[in-house]
mmCIF file of the N, C-alpha and C atoms, coordinates in Angstrom:
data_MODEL
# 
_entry.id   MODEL 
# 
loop_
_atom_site.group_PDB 
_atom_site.id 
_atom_site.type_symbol 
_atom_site.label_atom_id 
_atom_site.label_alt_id 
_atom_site.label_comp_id 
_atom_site.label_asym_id 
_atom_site.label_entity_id 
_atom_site.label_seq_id 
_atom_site.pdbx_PDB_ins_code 
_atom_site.Cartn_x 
_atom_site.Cartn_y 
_atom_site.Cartn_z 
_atom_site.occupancy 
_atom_site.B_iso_or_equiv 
_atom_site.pdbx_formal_charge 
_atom_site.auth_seq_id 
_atom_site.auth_comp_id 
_atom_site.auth_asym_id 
_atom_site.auth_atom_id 
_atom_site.pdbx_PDB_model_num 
ATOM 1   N N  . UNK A 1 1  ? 76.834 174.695 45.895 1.00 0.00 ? 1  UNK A N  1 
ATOM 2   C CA . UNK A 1 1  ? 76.525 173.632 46.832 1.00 0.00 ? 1  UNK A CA 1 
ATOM 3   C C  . UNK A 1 1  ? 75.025 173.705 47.141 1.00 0.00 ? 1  UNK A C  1 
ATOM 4   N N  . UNK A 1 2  ? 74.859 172.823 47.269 1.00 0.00 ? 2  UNK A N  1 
ATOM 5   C CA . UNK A 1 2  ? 73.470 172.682 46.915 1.00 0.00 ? 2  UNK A CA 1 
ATOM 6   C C  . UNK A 1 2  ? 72.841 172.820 49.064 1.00 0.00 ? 2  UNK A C  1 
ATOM 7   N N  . UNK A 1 3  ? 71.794 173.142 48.955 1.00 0.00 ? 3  UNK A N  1 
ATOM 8   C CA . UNK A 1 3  ? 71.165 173.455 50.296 1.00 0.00 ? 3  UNK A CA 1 
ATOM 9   C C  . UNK A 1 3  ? 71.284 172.132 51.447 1.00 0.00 ? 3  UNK A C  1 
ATOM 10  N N  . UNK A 1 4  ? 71.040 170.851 50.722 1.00 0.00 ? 4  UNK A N  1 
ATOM 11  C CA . UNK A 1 4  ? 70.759 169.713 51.582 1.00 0.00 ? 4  UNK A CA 1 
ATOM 12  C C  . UNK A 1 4  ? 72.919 169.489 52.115 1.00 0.00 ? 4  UNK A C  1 
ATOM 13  N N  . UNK A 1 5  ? 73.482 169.881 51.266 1.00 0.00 ? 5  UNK A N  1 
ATOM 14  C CA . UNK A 1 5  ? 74.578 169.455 51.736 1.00 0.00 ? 5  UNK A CA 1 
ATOM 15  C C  . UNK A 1 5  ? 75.421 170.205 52.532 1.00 0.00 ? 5  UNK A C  1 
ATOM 16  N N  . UNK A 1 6  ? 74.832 171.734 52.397 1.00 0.00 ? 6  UNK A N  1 
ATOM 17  C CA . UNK A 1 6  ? 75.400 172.854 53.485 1.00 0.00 ? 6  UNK A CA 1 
ATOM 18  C C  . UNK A 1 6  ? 75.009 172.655 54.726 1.00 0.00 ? 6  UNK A C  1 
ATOM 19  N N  . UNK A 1 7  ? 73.600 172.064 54.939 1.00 0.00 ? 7  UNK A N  1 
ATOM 20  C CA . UNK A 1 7  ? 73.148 171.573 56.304 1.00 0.00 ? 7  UNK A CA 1 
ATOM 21  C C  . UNK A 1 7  ? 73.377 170.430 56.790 1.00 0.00 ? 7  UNK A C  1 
ATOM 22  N N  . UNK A 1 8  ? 74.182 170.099 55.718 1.00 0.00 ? 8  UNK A N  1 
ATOM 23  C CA . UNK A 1 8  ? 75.004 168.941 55.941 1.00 0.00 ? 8  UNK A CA 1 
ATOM 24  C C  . UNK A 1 8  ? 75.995 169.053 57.064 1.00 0.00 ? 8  UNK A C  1 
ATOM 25  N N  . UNK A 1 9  ? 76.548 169.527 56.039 1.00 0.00 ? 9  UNK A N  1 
ATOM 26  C CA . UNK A 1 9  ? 78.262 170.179 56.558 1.00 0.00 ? 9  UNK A CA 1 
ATOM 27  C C  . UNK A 1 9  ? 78.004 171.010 57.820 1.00 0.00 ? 9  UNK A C  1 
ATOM 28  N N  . UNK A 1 10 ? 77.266 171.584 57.925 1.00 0.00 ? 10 UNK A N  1 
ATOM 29  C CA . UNK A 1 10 ? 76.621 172.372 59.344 1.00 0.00 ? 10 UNK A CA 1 
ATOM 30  C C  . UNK A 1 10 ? 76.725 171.485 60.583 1.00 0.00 ? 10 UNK A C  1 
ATOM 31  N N  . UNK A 1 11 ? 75.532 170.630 59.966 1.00 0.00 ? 11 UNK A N  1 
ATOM 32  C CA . UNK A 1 11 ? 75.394 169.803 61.501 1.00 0.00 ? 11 UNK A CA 1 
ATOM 33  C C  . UNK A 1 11 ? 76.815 168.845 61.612 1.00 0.00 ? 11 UNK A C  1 
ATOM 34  N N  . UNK A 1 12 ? 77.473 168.772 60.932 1.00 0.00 ? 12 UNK A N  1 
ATOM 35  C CA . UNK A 1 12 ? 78.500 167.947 60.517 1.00 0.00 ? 12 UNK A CA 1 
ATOM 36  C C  . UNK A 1 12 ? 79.405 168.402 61.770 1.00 0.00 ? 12 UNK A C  1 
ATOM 37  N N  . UNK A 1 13 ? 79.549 169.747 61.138 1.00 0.00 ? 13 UNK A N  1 
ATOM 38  C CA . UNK A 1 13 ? 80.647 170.750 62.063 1.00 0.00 ? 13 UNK A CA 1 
ATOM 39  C C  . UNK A 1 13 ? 80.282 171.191 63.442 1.00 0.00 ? 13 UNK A C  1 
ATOM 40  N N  . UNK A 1 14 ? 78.817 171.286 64.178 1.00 0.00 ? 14 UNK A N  1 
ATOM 41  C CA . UNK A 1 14 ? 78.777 171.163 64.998 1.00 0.00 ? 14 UNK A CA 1 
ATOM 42  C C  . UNK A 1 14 ? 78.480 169.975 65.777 1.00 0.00 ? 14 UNK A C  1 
ATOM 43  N N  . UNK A 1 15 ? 78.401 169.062 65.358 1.00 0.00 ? 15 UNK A N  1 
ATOM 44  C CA . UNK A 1 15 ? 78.396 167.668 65.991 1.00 0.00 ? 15 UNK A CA 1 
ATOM 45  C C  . UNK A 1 15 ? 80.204 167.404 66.435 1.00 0.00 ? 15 UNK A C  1 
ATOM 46  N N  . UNK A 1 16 ? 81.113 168.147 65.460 1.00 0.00 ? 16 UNK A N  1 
ATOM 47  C CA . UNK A 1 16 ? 82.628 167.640 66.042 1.00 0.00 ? 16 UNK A CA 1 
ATOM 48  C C  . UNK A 1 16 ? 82.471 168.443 66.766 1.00 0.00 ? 16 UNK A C  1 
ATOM 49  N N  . UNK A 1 17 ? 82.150 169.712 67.002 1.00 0.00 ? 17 UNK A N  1 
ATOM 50  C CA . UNK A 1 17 ? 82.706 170.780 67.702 1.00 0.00 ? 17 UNK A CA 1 
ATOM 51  C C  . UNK A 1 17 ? 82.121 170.308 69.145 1.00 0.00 ? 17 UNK A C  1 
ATOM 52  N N  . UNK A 1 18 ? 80.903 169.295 69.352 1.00 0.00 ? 18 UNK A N  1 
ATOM 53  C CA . UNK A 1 18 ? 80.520 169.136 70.327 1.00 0.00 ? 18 UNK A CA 1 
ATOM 54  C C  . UNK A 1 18 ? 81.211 167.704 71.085 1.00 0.00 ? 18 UNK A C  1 
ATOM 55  N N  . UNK A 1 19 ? 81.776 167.278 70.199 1.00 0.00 ? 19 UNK A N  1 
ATOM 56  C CA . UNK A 1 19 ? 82.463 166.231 70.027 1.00 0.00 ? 19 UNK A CA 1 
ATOM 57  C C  . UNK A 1 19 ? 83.733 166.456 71.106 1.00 0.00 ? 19 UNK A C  1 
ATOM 58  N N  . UNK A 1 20 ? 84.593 167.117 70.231 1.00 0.00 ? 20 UNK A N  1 
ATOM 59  C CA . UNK A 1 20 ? 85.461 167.447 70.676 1.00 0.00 ? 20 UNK A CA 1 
ATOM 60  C C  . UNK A 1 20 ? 85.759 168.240 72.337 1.00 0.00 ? 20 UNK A C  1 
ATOM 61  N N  . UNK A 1 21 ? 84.689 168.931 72.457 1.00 0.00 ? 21 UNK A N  1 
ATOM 62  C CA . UNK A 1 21 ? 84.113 169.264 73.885 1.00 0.00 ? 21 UNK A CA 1 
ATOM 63  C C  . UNK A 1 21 ? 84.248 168.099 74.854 1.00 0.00 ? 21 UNK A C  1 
ATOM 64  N N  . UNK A 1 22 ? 83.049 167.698 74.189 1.00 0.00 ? 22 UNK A N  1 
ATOM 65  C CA . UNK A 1 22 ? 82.509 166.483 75.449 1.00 0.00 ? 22 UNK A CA 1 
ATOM 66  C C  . UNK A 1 22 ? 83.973 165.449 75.747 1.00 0.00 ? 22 UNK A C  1 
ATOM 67  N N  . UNK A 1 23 ? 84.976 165.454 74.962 1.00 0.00 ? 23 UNK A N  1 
ATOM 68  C CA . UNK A 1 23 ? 85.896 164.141 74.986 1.00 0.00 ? 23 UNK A CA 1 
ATOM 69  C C  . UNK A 1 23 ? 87.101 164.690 74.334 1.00 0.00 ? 23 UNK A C  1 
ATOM 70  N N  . UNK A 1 24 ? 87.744 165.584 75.656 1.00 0.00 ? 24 UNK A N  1 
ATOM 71  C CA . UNK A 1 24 ? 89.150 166.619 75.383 1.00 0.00 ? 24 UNK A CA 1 
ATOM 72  C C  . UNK A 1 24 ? 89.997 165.436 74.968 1.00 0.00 ? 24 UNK A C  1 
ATOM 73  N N  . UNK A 1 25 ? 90.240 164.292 75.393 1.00 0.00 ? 25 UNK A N  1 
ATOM 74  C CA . UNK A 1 25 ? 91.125 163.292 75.575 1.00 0.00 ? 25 UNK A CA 1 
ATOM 75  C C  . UNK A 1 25 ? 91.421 162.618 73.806 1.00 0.00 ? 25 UNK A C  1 
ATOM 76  N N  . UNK A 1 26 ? 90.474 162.928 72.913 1.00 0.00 ? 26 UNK A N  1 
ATOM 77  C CA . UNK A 1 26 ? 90.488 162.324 72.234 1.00 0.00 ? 26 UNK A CA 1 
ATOM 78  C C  . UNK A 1 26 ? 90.862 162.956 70.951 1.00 0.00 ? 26 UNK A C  1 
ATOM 79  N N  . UNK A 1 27 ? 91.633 161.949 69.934 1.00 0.00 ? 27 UNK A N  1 
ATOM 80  C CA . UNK A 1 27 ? 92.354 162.958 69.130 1.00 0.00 ? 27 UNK A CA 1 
ATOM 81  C C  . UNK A 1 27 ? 91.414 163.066 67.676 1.00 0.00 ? 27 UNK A C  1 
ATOM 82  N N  . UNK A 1 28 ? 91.922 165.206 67.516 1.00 0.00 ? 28 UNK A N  1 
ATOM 83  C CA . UNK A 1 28 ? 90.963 165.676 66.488 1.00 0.00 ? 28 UNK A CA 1 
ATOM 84  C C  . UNK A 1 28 ? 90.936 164.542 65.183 1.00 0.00 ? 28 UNK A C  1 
ATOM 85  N N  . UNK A 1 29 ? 92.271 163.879 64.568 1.00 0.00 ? 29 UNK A N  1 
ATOM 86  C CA . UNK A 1 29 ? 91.484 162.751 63.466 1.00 0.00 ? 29 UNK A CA 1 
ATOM 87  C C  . UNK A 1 29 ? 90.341 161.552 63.875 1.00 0.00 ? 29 UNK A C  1 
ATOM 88  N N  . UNK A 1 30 ? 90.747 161.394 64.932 1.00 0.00 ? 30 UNK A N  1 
ATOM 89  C CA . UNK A 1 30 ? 89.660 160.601 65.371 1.00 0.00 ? 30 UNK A CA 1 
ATOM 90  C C  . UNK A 1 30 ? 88.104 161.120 65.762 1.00 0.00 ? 30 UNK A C  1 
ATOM 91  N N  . UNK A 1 31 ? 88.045 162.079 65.661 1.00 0.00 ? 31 UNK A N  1 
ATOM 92  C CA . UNK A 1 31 ? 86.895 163.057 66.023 1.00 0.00 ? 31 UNK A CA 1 
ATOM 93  C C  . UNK A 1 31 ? 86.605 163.482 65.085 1.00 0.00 ? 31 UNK A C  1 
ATOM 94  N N  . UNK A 1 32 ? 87.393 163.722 63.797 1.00 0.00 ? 32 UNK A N  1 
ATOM 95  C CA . UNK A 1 32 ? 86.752 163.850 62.316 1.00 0.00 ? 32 UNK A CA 1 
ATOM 96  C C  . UNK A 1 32 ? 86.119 162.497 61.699 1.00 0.00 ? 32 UNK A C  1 
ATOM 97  N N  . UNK A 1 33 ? 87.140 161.422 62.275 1.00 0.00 ? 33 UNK A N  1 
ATOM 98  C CA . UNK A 1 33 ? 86.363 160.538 61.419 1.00 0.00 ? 33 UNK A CA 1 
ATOM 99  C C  . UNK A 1 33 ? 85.072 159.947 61.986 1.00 0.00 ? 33 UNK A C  1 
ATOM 100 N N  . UNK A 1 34 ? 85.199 159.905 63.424 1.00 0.00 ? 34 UNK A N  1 
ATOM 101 C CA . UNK A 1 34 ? 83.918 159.458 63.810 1.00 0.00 ? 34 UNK A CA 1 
ATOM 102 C C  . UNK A 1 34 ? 82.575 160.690 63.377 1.00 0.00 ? 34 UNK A C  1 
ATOM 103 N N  . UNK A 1 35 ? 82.523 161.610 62.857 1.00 0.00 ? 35 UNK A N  1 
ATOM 104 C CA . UNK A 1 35 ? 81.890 162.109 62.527 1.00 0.00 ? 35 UNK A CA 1 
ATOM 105 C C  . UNK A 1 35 ? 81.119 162.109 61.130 1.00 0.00 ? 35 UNK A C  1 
ATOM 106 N N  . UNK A 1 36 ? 82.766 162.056 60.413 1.00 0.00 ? 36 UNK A N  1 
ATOM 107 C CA . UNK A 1 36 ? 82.387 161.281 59.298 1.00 0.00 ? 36 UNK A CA 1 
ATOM 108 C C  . UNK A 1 36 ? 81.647 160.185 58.669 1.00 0.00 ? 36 UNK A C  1 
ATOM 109 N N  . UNK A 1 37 ? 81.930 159.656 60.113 1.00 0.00 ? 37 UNK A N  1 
ATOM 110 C CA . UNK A 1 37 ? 81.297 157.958 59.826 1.00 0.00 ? 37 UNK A CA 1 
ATOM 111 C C  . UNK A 1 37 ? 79.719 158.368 60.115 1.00 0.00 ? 37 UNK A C  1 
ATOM 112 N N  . UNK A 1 38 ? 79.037 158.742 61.244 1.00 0.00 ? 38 UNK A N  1 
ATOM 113 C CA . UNK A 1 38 ? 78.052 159.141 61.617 1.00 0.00 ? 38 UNK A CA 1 
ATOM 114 C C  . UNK A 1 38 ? 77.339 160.248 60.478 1.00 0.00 ? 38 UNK A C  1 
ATOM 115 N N  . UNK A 1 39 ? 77.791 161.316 60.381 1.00 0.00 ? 39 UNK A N  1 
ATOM 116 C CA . UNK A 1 39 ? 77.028 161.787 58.743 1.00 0.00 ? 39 UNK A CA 1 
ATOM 117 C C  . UNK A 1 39 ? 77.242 161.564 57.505 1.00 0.00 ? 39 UNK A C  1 
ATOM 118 N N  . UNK A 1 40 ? 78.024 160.004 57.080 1.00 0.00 ? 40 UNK A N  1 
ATOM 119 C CA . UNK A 1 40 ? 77.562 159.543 55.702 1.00 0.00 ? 40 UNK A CA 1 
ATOM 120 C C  . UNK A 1 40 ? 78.641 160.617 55.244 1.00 0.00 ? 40 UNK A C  1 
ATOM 121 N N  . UNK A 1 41 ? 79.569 161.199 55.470 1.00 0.00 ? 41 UNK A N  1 
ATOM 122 C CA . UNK A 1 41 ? 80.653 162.247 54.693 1.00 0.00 ? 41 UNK A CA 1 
ATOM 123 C C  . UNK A 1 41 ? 81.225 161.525 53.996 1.00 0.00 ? 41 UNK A C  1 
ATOM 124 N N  . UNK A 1 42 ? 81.593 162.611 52.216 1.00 0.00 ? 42 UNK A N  1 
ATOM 125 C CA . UNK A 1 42 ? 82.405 162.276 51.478 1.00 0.00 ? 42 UNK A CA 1 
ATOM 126 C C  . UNK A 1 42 ? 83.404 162.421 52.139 1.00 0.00 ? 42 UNK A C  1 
ATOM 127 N N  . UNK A 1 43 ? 84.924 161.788 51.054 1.00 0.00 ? 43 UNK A N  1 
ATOM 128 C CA . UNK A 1 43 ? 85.995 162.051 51.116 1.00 0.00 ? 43 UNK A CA 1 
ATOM 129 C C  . UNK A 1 43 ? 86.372 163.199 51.572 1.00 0.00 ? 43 UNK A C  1 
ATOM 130 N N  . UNK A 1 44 ? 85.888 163.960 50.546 1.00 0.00 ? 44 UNK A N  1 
ATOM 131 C CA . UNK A 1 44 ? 85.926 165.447 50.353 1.00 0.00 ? 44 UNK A CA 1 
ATOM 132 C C  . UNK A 1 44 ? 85.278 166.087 51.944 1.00 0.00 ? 44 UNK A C  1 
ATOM 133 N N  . UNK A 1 45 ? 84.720 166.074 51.931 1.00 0.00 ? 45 UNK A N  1 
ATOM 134 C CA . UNK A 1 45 ? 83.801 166.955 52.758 1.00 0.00 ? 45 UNK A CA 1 
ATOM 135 C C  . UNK A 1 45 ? 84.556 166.338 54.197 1.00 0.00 ? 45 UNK A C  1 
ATOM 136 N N  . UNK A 1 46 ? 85.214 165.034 54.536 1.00 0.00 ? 46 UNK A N  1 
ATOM 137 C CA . UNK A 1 46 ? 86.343 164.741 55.435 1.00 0.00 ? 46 UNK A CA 1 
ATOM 138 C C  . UNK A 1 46 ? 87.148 165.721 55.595 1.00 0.00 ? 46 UNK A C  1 
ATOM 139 N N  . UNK A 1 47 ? 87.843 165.840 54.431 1.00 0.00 ? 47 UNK A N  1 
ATOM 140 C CA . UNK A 1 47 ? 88.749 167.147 54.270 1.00 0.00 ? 47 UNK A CA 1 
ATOM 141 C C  . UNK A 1 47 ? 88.100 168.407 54.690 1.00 0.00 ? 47 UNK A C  1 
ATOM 142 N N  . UNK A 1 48 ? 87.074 168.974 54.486 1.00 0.00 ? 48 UNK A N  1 
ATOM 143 C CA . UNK A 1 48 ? 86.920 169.850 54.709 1.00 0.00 ? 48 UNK A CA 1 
ATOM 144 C C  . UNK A 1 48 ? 86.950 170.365 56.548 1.00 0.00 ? 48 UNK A C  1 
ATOM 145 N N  . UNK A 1 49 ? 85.949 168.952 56.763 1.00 0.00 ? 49 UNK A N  1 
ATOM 146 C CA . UNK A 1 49 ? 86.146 169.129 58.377 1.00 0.00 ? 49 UNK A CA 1 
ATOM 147 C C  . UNK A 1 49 ? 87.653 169.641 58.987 1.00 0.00 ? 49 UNK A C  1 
ATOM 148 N N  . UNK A 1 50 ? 88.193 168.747 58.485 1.00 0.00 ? 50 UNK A N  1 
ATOM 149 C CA . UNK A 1 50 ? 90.080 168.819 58.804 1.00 0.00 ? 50 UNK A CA 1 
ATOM 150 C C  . UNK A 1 50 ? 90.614 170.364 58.797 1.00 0.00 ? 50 UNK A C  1 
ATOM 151 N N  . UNK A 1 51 ? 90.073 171.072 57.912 1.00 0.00 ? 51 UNK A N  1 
ATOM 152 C CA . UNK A 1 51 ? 90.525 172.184 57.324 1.00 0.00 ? 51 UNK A CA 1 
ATOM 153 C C  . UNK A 1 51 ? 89.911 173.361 58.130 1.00 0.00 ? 51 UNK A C  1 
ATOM 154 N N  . UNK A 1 52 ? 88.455 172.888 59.025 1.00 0.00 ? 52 UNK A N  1 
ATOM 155 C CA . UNK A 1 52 ? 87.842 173.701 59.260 1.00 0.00 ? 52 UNK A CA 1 
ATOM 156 C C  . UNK A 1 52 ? 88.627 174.067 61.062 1.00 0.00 ? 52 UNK A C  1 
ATOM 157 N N  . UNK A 1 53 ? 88.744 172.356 61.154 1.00 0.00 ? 53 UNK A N  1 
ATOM 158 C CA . UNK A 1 53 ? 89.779 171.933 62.677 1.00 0.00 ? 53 UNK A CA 1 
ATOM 159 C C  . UNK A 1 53 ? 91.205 173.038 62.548 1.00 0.00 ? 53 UNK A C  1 
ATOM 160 N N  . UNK A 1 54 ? 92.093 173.652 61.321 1.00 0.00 ? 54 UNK A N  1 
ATOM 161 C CA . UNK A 1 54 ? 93.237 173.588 61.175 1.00 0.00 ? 54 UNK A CA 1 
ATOM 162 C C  . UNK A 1 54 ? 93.000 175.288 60.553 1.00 0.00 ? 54 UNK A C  1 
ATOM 163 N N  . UNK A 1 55 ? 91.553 175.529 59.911 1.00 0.00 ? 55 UNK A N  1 
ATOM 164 C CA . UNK A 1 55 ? 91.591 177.323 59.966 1.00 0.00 ? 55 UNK A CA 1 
ATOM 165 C C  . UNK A 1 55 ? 90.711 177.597 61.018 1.00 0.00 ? 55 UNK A C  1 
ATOM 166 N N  . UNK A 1 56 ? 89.984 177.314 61.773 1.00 0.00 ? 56 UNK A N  1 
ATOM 167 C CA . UNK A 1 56 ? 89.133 178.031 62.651 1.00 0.00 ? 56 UNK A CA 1 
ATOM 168 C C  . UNK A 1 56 ? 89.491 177.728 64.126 1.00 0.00 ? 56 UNK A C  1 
ATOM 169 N N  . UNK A 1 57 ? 90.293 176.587 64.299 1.00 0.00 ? 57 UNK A N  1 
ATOM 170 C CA . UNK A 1 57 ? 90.326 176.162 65.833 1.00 0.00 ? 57 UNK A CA 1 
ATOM 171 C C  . UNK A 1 57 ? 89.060 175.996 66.818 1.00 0.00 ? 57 UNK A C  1 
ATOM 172 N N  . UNK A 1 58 ? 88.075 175.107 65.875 1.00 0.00 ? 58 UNK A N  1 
ATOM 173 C CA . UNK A 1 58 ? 86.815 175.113 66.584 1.00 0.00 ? 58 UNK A CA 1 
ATOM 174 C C  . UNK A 1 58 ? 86.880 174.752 68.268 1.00 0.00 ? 58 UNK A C  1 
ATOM 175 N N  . UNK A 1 59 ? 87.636 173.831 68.138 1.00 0.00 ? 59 UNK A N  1 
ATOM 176 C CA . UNK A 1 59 ? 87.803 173.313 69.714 1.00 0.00 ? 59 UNK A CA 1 
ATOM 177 C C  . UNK A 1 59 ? 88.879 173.316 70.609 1.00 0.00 ? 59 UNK A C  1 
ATOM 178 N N  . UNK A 1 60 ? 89.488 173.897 71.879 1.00 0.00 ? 60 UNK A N  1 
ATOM 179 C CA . UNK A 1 60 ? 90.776 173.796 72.264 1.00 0.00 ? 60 UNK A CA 1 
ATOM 180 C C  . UNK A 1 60 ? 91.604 172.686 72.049 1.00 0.00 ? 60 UNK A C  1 
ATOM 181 N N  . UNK A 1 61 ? 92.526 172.768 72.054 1.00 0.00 ? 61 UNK A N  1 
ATOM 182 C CA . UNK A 1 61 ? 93.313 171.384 71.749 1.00 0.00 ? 61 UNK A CA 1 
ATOM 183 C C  . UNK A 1 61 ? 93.202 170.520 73.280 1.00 0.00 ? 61 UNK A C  1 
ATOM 184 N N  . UNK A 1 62 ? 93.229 169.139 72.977 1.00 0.00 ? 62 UNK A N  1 
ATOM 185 C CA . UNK A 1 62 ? 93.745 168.761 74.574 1.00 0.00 ? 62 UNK A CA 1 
ATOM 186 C C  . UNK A 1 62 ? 94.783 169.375 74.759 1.00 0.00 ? 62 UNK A C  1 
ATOM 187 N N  . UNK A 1 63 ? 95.203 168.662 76.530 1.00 0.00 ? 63 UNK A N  1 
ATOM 188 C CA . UNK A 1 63 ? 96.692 168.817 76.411 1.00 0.00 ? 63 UNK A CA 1 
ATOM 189 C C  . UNK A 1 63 ? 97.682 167.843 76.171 1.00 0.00 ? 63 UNK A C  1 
ATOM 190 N N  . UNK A 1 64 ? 97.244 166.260 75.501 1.00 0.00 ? 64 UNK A N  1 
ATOM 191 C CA . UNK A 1 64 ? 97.931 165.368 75.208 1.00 0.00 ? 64 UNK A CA 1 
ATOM 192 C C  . UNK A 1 64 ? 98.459 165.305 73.690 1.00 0.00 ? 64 UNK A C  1 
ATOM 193 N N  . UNK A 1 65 ? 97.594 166.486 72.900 1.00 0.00 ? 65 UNK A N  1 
ATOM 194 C CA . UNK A 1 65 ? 98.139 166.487 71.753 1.00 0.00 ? 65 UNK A CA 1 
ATOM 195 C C  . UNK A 1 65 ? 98.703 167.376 71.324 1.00 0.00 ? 65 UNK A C  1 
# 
């Protein structure tokens, strides 16, 4: 992976993680994709966010979901 796309995926992942903070109410696909949408993310690299939501538990869950 090339350098420009790891700092990609970086700011990628902390932009949800801050995401998800700021706006407990709101649900993690929707917080992947608006992220997605905002850094130009592949397909792929969608997925990855998802994966990162589902092995690391970046953010507490609300409690509506």
């Amino acid at each position: 992976m090339s350098r420009e796309k790891a700092e990609k995926r970086a700011k990628a992942l902390d932009w949800l993680n801050l995401l998800l903070k700021a706006s407990p109410s709101m649900s993690r696909i929707k917080a992947v994709e608006e992220t997605a949408v905002r850094f130009d993310l592949s397909p792929i690299e969608e997925e990855w966010l998802l994966r990162q939501l589902a092995d690391g538990g970046l953010a507490p869950e609300s409690p509506t979901q």
